[in-house]
mmCIF file of the N, C-alpha and C atoms, coordinates in Angstrom:
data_MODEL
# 
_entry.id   MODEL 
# 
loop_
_atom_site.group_PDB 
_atom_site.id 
_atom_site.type_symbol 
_atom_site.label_atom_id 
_atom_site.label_alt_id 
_atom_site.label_comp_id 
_atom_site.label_asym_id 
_atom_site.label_entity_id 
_atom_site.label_seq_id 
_atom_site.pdbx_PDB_ins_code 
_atom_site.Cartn_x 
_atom_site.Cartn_y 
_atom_site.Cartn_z 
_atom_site.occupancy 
_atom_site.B_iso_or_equiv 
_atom_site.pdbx_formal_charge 
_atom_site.auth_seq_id 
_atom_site.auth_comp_id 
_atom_site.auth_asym_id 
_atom_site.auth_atom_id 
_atom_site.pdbx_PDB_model_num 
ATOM 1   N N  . UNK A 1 1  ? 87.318  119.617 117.832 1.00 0.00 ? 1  UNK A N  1 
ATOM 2   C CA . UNK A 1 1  ? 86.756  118.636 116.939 1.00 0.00 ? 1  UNK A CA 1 
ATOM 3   C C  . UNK A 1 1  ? 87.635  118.441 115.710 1.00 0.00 ? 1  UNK A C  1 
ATOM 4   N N  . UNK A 1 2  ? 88.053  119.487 115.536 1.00 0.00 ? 2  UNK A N  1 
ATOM 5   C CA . UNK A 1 2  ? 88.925  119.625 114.094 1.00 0.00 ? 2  UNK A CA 1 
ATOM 6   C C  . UNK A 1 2  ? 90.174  118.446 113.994 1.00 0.00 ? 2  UNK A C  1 
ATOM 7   N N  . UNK A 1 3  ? 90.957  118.785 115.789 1.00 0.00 ? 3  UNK A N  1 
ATOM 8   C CA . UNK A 1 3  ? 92.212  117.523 115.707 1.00 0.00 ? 3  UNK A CA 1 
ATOM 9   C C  . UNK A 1 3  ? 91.792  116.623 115.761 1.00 0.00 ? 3  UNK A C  1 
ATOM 10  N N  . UNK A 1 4  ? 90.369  116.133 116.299 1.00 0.00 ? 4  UNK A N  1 
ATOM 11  C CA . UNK A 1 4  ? 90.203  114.904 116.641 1.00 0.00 ? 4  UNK A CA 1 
ATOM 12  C C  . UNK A 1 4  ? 90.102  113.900 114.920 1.00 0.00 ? 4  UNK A C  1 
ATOM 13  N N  . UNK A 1 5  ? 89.338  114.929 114.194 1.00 0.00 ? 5  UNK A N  1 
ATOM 14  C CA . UNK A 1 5  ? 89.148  114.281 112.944 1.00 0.00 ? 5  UNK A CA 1 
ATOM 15  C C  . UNK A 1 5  ? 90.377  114.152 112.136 1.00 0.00 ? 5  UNK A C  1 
ATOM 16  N N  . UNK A 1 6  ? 91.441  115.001 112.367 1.00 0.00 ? 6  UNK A N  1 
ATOM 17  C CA . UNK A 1 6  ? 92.826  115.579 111.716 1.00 0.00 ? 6  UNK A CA 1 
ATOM 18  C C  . UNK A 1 6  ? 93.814  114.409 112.023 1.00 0.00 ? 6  UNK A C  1 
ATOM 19  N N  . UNK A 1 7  ? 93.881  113.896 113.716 1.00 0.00 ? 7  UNK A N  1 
ATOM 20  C CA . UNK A 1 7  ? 94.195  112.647 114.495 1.00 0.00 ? 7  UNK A CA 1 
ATOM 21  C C  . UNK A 1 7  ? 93.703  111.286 113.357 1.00 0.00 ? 7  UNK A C  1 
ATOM 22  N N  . UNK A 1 8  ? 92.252  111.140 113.838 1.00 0.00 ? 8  UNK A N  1 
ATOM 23  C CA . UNK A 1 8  ? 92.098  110.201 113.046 1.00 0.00 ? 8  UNK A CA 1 
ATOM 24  C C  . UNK A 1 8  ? 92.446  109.483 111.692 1.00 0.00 ? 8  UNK A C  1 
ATOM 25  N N  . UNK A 1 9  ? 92.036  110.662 110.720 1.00 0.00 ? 9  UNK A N  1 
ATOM 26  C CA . UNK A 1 9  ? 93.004  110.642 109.363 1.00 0.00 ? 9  UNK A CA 1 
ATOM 27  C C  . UNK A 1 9  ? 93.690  110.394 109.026 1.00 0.00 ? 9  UNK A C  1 
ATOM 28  N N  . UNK A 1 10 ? 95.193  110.800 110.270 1.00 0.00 ? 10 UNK A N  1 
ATOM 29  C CA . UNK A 1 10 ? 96.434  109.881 110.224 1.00 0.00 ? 10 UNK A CA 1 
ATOM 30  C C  . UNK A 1 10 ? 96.610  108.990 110.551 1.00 0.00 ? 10 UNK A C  1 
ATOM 31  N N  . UNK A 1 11 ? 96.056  109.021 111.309 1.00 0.00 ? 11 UNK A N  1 
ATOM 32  C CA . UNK A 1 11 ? 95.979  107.700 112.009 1.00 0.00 ? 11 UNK A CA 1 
ATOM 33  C C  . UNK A 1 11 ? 95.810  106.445 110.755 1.00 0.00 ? 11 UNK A C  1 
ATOM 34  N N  . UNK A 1 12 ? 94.746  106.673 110.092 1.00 0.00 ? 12 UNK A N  1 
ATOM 35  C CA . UNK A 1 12 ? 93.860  106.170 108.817 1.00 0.00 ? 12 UNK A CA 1 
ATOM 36  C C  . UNK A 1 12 ? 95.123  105.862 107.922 1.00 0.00 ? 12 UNK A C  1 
ATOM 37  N N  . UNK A 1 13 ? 95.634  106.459 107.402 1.00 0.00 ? 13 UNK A N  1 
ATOM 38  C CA . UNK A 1 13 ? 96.315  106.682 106.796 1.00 0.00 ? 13 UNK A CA 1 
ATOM 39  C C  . UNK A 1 13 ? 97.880  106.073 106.645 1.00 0.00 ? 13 UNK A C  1 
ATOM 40  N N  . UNK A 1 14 ? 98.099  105.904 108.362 1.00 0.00 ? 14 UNK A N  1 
ATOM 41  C CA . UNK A 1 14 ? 99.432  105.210 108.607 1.00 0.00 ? 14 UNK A CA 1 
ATOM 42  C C  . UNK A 1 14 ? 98.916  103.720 108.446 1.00 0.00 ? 14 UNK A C  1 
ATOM 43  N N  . UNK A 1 15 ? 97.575  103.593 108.918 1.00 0.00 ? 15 UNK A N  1 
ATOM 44  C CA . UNK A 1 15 ? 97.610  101.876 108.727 1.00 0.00 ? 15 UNK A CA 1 
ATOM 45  C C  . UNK A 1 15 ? 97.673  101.598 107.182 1.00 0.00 ? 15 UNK A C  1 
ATOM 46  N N  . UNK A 1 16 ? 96.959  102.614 106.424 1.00 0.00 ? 16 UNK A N  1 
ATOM 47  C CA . UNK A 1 16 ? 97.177  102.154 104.686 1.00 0.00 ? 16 UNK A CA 1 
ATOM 48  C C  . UNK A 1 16 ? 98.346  101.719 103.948 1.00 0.00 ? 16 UNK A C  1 
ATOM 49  N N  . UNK A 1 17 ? 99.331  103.003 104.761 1.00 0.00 ? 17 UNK A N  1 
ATOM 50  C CA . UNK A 1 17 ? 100.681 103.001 104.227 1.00 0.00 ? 17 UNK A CA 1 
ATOM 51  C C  . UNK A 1 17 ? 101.060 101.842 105.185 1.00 0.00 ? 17 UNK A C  1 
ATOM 52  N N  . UNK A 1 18 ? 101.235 101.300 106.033 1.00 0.00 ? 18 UNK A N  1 
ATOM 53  C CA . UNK A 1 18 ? 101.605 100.342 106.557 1.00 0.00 ? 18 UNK A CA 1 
ATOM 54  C C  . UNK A 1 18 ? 101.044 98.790  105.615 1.00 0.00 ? 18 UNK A C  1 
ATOM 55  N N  . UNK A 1 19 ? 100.167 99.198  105.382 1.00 0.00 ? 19 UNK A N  1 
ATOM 56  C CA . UNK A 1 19 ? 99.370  97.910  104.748 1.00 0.00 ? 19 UNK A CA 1 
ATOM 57  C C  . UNK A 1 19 ? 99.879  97.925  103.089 1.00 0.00 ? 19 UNK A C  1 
ATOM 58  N N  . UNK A 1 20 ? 99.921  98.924  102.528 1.00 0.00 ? 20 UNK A N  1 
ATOM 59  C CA . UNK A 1 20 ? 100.659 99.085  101.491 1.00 0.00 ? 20 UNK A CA 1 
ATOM 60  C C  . UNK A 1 20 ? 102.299 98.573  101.428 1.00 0.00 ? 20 UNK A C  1 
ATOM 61  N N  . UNK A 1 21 ? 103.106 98.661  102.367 1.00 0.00 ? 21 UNK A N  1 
ATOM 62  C CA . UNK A 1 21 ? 104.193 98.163  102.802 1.00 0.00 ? 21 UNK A CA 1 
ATOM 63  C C  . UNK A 1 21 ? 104.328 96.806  102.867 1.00 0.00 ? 21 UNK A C  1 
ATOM 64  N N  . UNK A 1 22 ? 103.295 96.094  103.464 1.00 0.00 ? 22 UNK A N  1 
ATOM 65  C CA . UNK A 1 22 ? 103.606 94.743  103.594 1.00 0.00 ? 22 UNK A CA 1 
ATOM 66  C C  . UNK A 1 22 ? 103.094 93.902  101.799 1.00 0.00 ? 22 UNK A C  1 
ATOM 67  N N  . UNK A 1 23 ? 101.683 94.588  101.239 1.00 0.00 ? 23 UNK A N  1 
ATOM 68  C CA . UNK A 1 23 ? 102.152 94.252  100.038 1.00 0.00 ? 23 UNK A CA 1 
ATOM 69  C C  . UNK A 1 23 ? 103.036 93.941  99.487  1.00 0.00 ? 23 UNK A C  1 
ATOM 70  N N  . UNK A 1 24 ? 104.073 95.299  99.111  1.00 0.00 ? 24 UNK A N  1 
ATOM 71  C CA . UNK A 1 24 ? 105.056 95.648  98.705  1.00 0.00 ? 24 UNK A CA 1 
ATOM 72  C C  . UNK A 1 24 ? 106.021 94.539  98.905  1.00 0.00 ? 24 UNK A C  1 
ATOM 73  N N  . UNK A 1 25 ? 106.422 94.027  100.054 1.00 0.00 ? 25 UNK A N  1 
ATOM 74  C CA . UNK A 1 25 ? 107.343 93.400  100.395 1.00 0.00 ? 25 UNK A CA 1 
ATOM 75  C C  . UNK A 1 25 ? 106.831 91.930  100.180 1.00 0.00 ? 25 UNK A C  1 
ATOM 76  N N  . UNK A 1 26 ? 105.399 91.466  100.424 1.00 0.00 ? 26 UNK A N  1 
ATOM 77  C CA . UNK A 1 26 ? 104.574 90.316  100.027 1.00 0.00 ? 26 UNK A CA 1 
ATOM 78  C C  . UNK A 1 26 ? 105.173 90.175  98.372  1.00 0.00 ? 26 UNK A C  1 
ATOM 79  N N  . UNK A 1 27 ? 104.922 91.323  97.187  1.00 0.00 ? 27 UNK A N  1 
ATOM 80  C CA . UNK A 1 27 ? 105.327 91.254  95.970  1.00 0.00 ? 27 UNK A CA 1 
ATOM 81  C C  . UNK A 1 27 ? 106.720 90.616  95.778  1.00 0.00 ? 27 UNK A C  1 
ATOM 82  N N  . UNK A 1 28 ? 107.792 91.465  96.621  1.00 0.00 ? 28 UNK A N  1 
ATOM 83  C CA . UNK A 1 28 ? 109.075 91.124  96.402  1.00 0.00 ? 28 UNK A CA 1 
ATOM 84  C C  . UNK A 1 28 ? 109.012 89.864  96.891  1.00 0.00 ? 28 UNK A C  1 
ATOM 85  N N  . UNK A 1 29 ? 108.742 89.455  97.523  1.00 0.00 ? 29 UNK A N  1 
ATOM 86  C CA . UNK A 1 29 ? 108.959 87.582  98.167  1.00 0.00 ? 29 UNK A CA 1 
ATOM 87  C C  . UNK A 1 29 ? 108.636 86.748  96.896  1.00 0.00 ? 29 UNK A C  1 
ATOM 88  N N  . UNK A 1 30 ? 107.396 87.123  96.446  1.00 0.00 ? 30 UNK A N  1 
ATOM 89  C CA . UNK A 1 30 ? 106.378 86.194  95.743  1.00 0.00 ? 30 UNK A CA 1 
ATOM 90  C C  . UNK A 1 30 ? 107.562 86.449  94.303  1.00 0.00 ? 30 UNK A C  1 
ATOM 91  N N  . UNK A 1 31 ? 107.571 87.503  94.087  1.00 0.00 ? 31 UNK A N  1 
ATOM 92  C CA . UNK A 1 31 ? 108.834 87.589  92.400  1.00 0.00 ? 31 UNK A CA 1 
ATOM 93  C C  . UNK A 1 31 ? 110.335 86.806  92.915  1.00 0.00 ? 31 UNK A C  1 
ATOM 94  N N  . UNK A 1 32 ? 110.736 86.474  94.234  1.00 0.00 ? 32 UNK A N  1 
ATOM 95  C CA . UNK A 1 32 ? 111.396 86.111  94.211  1.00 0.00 ? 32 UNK A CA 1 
ATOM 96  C C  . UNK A 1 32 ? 111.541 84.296  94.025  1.00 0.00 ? 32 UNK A C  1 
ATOM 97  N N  . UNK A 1 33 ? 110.243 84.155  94.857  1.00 0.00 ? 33 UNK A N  1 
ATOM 98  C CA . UNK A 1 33 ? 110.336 82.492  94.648  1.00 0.00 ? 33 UNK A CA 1 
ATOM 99  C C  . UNK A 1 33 ? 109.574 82.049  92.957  1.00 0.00 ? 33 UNK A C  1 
ATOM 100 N N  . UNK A 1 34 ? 108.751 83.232  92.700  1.00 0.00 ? 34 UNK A N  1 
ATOM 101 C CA . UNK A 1 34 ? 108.603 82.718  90.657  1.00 0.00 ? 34 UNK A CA 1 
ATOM 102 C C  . UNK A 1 34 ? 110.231 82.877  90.001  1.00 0.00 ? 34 UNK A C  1 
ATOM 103 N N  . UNK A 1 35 ? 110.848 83.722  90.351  1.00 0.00 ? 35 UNK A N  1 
ATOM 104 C CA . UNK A 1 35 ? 112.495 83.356  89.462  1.00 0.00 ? 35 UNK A CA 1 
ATOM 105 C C  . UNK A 1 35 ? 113.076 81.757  89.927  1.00 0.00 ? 35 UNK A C  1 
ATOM 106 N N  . UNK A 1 36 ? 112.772 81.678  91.247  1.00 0.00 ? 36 UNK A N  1 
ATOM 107 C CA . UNK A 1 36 ? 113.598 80.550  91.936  1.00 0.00 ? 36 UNK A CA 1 
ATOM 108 C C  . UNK A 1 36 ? 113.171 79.532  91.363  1.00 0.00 ? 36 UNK A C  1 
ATOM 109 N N  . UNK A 1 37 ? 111.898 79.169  91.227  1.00 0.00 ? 37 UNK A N  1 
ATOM 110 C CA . UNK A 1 37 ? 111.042 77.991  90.453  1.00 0.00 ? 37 UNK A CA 1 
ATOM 111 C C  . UNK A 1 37 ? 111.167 78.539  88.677  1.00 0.00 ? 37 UNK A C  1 
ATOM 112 N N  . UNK A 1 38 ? 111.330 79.422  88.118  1.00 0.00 ? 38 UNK A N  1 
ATOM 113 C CA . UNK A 1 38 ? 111.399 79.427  87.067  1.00 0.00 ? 38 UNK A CA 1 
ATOM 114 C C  . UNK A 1 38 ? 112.874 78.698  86.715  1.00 0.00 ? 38 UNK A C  1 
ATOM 115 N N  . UNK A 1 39 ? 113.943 79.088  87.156  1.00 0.00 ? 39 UNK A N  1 
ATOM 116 C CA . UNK A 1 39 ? 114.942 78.197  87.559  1.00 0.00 ? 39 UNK A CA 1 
ATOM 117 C C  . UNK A 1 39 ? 115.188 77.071  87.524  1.00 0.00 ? 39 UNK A C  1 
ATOM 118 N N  . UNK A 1 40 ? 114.055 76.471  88.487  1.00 0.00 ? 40 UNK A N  1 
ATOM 119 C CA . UNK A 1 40 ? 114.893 74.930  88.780  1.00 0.00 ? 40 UNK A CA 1 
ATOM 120 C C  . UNK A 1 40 ? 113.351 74.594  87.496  1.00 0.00 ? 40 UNK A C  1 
ATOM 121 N N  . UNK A 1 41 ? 112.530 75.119  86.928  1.00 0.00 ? 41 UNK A N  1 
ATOM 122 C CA . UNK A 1 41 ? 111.621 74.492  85.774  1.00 0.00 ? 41 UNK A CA 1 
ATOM 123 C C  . UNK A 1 41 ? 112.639 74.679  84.735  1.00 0.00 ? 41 UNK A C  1 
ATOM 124 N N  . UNK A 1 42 ? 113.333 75.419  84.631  1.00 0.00 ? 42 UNK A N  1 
ATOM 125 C CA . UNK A 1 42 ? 114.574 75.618  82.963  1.00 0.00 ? 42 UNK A CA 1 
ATOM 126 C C  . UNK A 1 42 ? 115.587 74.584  83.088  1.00 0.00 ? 42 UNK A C  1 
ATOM 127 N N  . UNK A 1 43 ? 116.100 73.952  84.371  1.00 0.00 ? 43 UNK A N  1 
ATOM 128 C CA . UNK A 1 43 ? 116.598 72.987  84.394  1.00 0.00 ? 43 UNK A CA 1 
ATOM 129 C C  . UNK A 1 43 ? 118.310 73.045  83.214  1.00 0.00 ? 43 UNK A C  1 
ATOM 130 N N  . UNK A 1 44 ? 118.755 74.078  83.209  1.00 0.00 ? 44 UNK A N  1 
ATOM 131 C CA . UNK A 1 44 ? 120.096 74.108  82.469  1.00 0.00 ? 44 UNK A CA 1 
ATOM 132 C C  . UNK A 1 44 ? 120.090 75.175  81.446  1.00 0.00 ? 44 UNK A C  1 
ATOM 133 N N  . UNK A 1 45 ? 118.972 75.051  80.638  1.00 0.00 ? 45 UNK A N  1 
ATOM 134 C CA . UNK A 1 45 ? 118.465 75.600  79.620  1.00 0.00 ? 45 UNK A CA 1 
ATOM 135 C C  . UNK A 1 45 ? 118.366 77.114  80.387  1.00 0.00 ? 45 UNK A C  1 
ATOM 136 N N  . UNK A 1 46 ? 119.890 78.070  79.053  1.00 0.00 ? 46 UNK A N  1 
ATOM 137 C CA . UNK A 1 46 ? 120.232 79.217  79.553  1.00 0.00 ? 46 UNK A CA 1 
ATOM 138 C C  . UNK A 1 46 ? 118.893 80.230  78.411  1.00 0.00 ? 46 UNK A C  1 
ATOM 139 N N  . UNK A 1 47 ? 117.593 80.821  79.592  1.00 0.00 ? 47 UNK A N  1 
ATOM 140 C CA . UNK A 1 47 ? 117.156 81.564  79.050  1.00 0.00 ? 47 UNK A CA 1 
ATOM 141 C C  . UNK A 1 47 ? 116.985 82.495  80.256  1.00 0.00 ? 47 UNK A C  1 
ATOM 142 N N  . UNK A 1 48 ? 115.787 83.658  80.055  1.00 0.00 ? 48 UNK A N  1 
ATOM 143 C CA . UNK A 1 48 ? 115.695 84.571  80.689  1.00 0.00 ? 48 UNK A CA 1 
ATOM 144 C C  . UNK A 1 48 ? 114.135 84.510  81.680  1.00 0.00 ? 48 UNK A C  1 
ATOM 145 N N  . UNK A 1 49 ? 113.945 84.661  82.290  1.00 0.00 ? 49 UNK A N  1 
ATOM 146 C CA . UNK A 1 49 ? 113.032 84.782  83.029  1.00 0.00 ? 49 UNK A CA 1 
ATOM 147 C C  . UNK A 1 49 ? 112.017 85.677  82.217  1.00 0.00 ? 49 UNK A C  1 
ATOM 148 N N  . UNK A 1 50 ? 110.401 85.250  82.432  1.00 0.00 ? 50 UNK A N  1 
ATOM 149 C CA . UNK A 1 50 ? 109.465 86.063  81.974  1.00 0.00 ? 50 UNK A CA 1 
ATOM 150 C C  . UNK A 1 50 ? 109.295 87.564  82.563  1.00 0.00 ? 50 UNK A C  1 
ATOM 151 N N  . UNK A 1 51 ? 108.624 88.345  81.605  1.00 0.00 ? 51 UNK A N  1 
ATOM 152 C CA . UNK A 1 51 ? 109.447 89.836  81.518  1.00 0.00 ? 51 UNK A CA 1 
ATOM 153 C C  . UNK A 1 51 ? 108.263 90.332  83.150  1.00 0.00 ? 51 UNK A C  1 
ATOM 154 N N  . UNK A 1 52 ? 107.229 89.422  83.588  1.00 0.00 ? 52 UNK A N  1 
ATOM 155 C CA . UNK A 1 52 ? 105.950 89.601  84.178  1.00 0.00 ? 52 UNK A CA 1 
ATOM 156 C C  . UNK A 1 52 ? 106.818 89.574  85.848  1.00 0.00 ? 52 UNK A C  1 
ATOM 157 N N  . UNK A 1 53 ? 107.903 88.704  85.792  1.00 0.00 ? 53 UNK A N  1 
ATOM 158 C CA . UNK A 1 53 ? 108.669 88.450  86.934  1.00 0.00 ? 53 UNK A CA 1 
ATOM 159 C C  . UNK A 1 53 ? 109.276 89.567  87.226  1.00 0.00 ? 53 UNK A C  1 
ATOM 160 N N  . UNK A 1 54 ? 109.732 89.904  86.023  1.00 0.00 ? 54 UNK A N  1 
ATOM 161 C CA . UNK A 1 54 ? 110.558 91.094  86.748  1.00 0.00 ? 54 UNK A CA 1 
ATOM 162 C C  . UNK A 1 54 ? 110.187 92.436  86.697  1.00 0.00 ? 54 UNK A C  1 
ATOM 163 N N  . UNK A 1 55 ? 108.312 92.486  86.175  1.00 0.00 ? 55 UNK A N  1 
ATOM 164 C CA . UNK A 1 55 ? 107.923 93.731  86.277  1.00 0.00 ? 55 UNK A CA 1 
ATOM 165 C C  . UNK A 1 55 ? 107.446 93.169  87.655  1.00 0.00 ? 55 UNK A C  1 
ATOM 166 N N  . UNK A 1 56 ? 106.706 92.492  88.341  1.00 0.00 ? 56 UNK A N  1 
ATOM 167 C CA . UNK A 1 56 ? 105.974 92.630  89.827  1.00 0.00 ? 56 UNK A CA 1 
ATOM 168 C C  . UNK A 1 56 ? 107.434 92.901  90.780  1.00 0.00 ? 56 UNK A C  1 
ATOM 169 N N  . UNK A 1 57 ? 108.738 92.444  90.389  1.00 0.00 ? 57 UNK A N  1 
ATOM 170 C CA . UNK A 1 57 ? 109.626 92.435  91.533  1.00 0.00 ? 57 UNK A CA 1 
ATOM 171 C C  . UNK A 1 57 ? 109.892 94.005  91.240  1.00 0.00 ? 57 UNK A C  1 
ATOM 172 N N  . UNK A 1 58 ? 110.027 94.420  90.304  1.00 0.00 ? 58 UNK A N  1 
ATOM 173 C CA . UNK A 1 58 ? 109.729 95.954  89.973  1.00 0.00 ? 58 UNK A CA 1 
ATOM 174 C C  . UNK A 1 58 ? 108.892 96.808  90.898  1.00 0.00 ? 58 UNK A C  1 
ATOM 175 N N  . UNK A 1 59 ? 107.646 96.571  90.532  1.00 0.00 ? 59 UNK A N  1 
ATOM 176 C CA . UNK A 1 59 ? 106.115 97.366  91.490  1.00 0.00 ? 59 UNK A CA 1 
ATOM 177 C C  . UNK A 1 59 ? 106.684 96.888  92.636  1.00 0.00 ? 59 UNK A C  1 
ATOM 178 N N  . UNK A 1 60 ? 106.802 95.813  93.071  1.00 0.00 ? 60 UNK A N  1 
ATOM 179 C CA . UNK A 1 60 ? 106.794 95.614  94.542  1.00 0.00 ? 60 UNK A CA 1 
ATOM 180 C C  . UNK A 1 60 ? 108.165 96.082  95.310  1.00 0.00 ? 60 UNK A C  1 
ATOM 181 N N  . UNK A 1 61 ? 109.207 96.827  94.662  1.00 0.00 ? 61 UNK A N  1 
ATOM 182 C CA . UNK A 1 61 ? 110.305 97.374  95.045  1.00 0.00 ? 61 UNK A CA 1 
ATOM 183 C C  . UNK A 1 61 ? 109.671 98.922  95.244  1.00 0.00 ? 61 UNK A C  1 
ATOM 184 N N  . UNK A 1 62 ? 108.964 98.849  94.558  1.00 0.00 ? 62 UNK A N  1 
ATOM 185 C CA . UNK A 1 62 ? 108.506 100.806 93.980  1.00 0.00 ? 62 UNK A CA 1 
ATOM 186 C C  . UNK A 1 62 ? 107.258 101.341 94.928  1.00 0.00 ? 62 UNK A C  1 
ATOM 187 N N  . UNK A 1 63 ? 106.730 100.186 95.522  1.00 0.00 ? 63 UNK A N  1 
ATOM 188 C CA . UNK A 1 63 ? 105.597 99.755  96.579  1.00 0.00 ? 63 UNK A CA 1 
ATOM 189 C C  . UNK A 1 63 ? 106.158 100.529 97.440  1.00 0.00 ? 63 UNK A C  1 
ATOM 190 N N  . UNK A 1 64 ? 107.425 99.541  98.184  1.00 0.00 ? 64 UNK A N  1 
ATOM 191 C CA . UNK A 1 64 ? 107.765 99.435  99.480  1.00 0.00 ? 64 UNK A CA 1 
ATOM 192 C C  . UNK A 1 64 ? 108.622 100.770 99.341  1.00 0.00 ? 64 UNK A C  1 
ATOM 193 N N  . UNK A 1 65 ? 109.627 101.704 98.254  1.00 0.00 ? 65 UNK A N  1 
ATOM 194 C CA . UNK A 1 65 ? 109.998 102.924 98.329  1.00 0.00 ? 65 UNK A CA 1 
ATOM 195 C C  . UNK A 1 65 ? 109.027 103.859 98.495  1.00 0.00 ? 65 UNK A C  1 
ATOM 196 N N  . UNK A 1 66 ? 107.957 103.561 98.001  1.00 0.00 ? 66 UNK A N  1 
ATOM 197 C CA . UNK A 1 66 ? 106.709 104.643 98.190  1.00 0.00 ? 66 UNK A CA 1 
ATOM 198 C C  . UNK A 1 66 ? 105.900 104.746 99.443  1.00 0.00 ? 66 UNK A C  1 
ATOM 199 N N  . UNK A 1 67 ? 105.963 103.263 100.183 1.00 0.00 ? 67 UNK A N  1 
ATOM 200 C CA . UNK A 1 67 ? 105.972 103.463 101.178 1.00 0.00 ? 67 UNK A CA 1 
ATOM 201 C C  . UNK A 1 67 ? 106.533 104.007 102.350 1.00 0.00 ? 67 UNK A C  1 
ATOM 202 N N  . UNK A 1 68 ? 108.142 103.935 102.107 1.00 0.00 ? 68 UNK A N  1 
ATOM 203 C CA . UNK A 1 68 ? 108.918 104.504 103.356 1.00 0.00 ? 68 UNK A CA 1 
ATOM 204 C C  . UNK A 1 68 ? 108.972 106.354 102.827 1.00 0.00 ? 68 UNK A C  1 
ATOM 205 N N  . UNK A 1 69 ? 108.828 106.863 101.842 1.00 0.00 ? 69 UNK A N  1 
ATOM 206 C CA . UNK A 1 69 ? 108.619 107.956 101.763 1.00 0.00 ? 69 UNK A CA 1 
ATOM 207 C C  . UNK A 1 69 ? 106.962 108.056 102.391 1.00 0.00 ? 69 UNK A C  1 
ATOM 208 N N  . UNK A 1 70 ? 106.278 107.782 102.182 1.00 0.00 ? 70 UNK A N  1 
ATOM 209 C CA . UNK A 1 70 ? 105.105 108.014 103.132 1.00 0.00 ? 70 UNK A CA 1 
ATOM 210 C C  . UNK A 1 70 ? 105.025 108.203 104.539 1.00 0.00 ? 70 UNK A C  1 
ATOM 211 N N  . UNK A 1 71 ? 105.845 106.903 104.813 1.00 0.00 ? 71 UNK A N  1 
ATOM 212 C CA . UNK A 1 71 ? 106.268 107.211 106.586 1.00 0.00 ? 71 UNK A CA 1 
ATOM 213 C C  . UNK A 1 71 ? 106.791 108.456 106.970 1.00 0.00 ? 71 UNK A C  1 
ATOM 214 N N  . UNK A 1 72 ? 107.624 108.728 105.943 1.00 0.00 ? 72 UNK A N  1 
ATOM 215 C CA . UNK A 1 72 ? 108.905 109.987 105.940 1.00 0.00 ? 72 UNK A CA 1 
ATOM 216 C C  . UNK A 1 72 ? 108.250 110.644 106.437 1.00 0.00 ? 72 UNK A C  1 
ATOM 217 N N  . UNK A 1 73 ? 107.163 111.220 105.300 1.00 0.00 ? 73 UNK A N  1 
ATOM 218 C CA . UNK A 1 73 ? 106.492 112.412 105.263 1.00 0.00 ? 73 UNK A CA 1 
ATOM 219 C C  . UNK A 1 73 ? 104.751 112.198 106.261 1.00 0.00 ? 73 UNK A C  1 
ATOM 220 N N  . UNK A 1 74 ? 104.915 111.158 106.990 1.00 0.00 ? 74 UNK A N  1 
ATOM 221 C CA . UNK A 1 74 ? 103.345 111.187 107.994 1.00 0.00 ? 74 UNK A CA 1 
ATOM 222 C C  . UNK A 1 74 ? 104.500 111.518 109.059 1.00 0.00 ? 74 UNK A C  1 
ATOM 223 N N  . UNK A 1 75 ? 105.790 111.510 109.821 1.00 0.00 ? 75 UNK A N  1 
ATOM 224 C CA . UNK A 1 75 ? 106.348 111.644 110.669 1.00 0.00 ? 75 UNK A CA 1 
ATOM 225 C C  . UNK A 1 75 ? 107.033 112.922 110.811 1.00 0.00 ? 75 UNK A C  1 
ATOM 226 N N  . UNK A 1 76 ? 106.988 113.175 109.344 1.00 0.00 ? 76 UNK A N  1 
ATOM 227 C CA . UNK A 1 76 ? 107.405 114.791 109.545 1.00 0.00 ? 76 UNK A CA 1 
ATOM 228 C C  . UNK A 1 76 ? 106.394 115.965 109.477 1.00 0.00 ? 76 UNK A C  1 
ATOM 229 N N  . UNK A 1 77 ? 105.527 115.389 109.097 1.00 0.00 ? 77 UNK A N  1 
ATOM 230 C CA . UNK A 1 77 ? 104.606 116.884 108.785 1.00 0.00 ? 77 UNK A CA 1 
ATOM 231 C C  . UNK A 1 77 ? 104.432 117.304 110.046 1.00 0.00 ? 77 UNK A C  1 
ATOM 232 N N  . UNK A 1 78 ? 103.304 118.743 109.576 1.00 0.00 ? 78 UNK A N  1 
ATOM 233 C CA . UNK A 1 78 ? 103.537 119.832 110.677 1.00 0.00 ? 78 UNK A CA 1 
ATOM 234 C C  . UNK A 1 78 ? 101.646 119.613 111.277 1.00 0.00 ? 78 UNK A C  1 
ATOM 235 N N  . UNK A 1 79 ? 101.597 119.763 112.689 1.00 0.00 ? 79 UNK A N  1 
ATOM 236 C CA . UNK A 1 79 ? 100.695 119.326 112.792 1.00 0.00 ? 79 UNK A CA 1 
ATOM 237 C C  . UNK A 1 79 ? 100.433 119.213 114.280 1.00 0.00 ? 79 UNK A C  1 
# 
């Protein structure tokens, strides 16, 4: 009974981190097309992108590293 619940868990667990992953990478897309349109809205005018752009392309880089260490470590443990 013990593996079966022990099974499950990971099981549980890989879909989170999996689902957490595609966030992650959902974030990086989405920060990428707000720079792209922030862009063609500045139209010449040399400024900087809002600081909000480049904190989500941030999280959503830090997402998807936290995710593949998750995989790391659901594929290596002992078990």
């Amino acid at each position: 009974m013990g593996r079966i619940f022990r099974s499950c868990i990971q099981s549980i667990l890989k879909m989170v981190n999996s689902i957490l992953g595609m966030v992650g990478i959902a974030m990086i897309m989405y920060a990428i097309w707000m720079i792209r349109v922030w862009k063609q809205h500045m139209d010449g005018h040399h400024s900087h992108a809002p600081w909000f752009i480049y904190t989500f392309l941030g999280l959503g880089g830090s997402l998807c590293l936290f995710t593949c260490f998750g995989h790391a470590a659901a594929d290596t443990g002992n078990g």
